[in-house]
N, C-alpha and C positions, 0 to 999 in steps of 0.2 A: 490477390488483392491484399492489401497490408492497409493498419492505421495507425497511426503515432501521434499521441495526447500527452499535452504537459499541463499537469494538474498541483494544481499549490494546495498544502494541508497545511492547518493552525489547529495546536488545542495545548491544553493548559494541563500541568501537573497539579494533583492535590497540594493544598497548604504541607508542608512539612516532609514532603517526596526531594528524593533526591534525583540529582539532576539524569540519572542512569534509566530511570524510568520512563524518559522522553523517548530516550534509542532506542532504548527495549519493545514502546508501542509502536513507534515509527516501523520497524524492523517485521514485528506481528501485521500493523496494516499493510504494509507493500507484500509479504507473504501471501497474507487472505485477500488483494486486492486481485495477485494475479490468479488464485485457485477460482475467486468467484467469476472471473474474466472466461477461462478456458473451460470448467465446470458448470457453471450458476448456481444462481441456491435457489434448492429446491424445485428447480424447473428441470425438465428435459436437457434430449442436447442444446448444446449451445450454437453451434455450428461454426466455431473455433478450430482449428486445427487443434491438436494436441502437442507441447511441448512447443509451442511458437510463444507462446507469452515469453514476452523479456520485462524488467522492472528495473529502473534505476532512479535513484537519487539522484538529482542534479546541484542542489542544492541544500544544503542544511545549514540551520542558526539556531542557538540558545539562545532568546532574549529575556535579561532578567527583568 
């Protein structure tokens, strides 16, 4: 059994942060989004398979 979820994220840099900091967190949450998928936090097993999580961007925009 498989499942596949397309989830939209928004959020905003600090006043004065350069634009490299957006990619940087984006890059951080799709990381920990898939460790806490296949892992959890702080809960037992997950009952995930291991090494099945896939994670991709479909889409990205900088809006000033």
């Amino acid at each position: 059994m498989k499942m596949k979820a397309t989830i939209a994220v928004e959020f905003e840099a600090k006043e004065g942060q350069y634009r490299n900091v957006l990619e940087s967190a984006l890059m951080r949450g799709i990381g920990a989004l898939a460790v806490a998928i296949e892992h959890g936090t702080f809960t037992g097993a997950t009952g995930i398979k291991g090494g099945s999580v896939v994670t991709s961007i479909q889409k990205r925009e900088i809006m000033d």
